[in-house]
N, C-alpha and C positions, 0 to 999 in steps of 0.2 A: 575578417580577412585583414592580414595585415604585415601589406606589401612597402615594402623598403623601393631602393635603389636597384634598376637593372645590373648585373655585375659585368666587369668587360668582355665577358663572352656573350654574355646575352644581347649587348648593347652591339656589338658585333653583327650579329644575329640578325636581329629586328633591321641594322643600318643598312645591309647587304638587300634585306626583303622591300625598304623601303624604295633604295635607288633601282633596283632592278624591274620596280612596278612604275616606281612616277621620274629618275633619273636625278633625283633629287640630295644632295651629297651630305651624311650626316655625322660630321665629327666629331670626337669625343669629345668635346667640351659639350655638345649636345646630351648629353646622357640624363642630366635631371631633366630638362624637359621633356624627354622623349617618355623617360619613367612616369610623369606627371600624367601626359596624354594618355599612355597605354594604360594606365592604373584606371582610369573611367573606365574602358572598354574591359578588362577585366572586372571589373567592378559589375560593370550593367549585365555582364556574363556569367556572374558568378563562377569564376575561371579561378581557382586559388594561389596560379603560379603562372609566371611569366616565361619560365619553359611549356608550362602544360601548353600554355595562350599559340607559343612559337610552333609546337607539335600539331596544333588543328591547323596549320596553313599546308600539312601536308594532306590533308583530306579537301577535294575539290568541291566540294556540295559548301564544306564552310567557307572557301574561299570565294565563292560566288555570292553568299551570303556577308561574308563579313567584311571584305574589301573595300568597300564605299565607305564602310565605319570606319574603318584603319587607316584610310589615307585622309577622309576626314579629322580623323583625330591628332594626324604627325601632319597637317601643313596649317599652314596659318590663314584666317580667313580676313581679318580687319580691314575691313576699306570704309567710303564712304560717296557720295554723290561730289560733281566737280571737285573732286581732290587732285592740287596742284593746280591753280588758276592760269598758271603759267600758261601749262597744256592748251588746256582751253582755248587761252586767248590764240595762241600762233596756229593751232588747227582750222579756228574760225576768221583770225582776221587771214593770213597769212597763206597757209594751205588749201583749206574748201573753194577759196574762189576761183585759183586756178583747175582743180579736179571737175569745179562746175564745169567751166568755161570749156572743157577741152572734151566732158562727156556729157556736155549738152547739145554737142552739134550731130550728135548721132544716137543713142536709144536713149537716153535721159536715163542711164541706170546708175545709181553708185551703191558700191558692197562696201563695208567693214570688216573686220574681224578683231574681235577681244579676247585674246587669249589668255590664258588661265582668268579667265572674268572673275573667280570666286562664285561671289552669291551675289553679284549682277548689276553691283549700282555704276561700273564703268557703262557696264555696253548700254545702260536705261539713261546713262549720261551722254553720251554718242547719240541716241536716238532724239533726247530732247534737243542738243547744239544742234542737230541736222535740221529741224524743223523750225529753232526758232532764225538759223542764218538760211534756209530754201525759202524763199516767200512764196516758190508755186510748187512747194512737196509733194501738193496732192497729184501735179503732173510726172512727176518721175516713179519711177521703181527703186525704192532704198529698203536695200536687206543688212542689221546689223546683226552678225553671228556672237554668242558669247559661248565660248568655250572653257571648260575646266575638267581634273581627273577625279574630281568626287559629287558622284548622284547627290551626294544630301545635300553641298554647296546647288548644286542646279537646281533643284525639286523646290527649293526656296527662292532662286530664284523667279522661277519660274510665277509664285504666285504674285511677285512685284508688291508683299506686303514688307514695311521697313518701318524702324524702331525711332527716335528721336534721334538718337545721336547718327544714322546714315544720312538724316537730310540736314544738320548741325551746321555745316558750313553751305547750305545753298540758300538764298536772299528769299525771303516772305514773300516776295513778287512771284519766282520761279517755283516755289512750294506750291503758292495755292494756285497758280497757272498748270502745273505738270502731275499733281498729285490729289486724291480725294485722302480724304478723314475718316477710316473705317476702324471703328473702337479702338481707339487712342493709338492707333497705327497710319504709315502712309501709305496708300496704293496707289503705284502708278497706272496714270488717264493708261484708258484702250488705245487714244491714240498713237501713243509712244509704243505701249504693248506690242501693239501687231507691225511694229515693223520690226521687233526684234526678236529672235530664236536662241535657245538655247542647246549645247549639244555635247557630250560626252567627249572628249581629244584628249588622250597622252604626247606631248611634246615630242616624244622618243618615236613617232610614227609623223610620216607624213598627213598634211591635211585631206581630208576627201577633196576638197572641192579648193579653186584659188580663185587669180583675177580680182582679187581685194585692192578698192582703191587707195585704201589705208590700213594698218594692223596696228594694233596696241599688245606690247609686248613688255609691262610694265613690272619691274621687282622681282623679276622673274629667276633671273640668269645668275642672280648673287648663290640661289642657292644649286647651282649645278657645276660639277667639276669641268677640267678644259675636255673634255672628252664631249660630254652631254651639251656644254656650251656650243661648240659646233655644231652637233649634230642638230643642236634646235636652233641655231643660227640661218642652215642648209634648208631645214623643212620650212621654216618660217619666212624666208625671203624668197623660196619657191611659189609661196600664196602670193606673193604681189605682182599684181599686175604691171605692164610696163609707163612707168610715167608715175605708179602709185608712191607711197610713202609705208614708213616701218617707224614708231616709238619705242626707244628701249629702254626708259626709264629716268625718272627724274635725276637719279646721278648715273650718268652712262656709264657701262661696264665694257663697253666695247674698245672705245675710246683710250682709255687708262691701261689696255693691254697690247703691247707691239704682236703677239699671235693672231687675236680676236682680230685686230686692224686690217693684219694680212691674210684672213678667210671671209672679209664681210663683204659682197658683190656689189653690196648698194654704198651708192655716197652720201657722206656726211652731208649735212645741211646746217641747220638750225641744233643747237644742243641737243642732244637726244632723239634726234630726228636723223634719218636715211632715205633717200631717195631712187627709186630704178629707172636706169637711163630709158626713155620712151622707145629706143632701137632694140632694147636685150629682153629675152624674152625668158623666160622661168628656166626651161632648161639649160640654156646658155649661163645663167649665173649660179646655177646647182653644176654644173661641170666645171667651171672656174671655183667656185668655192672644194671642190673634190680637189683640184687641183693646188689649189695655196694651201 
């Protein structure tokens, strides 16, 4: 087999199937990579053409099948555990103690949400900071959701096994504290485990469930046009609770656009940080953001 370059119609093709499944905007400067991904998935399919490949997505049985692999393949998975210390530090010194303080006087619960987690080491990172700044964790209810649009990213996550280079930048302290040693891999403790879930979410749909006292909405939004940016602007600041917090990434993208400024419900804070006024309540900043 011996596949070249998508040509501009194909590339066409595939960029239209990719944003309309995950909202995800892919410009032609994108075409050798996009060719590179799909070329595996042809490959592992013995598919001989990258029209043929485009023609099974009109048959739905392959499309329930092979979808997880396709968007697997066109999004980028690279993360790592405490990646950006920054984060960390202003979530922990700065933000958690007020979110204690104000949901400890009534059920002790605090939610999360890690959107597009990937393959899991934010939201396993969220789970560990909560536990080592709660000194009475075992008395509250802490749910962290990780959310992504490809099964294969979650299904790994889920087993919480990680390679050297995901624990690379977390301190020998925090390694052998948060993680066991299972054949030259890292697993993370049960402890951390069971306070975290992971779950299936397209950006392009509202969440099931909100009331998150915090989100993480990290590298996300570079890759979506102003259309899709809103629109996961809207669903995403609809999960926060009032009083909660929103991350939008280590270099804000919100911020650098006079449009994005004027549809985002929550206030500035801290760099990359958004907060919702304790008075407004989800629907009220979902019809103000329809509104701007």
């Amino acid at each position: 087999m011996d596949l070249q370059m998508l040509t501009p119609d194909e590339f066409a093709r595939f960029a239209s199937l990719v944003y309309d499944r995950a909202g995800i905007h892919l410009p032609p400067s994108k075409s050798g990579l996009l060719s590179n991904r799909l070329r595996q998935r042809l490959r592992a399919l013995k598919i001989a053409s990258f029209g043929e490949y485009y023609k099974r997505f009109t048959n739905a049985a392959f499309v329930e099948e092979e979808l997880p692999y396709f968007l697997s393949a066109v999004t980028t998975n690279e993360t790592y555990f405490f990646r950006n210390a920054q984060l960390w530090n202003t979530l922990g010194e700065k933000i958690l103690p007020g979110i204690l303080e104000r949901n400890g006087r009534t059920a002790r619960t605090l939610k999360v949400w890690s959107a597009a987690s990937s393959s899991g080491e934010e939201a396993y990172t969220v789970g560990i900071l909560l536990l080592e700044r709660i000194p009475d964790a075992a008395r509250w209810t802490i749910s962290v959701v990780g959310s992504d649009i490809s099964q294969k990213v979650l299904d790994r996550a889920r087993t919480g096994l990680y390679n050297d280079y995901a624990v690379s930048r977390t301190t020998p302290a925090r390694v052998s504290r948060w993680f066991d040693k299972v054949d030259g891999q890292y697993r993370v403790k049960d402890e951390v485990r069971k306070l975290v879930r992971f779950q299936f979410h397209n950006l392009r749909e509202r969440f099931p469930s909100g009331g998150f006292d915090f989100v993480l909405l990290r590298n996300v939004l570079m890759y979506f046009d102003a259309e899709m940016k809103r629109k996961t602007i809207a669903n995403v600041c609809e999960a926060v609770a009032p009083g909660g917090w929103l991350y939008v990434g280590d270099v804000d993208p919100i911020r650098t656009s006079s449009e994005l400024v004027g549809c985002m419900p929550l206030q500035p804070s801290f760099p990359g940080f958004y907060q919702r006024a304790l008075s407004t309540s989800a629907a009220d900043s979902r019809k103000e953001l329809v509104r701007g």
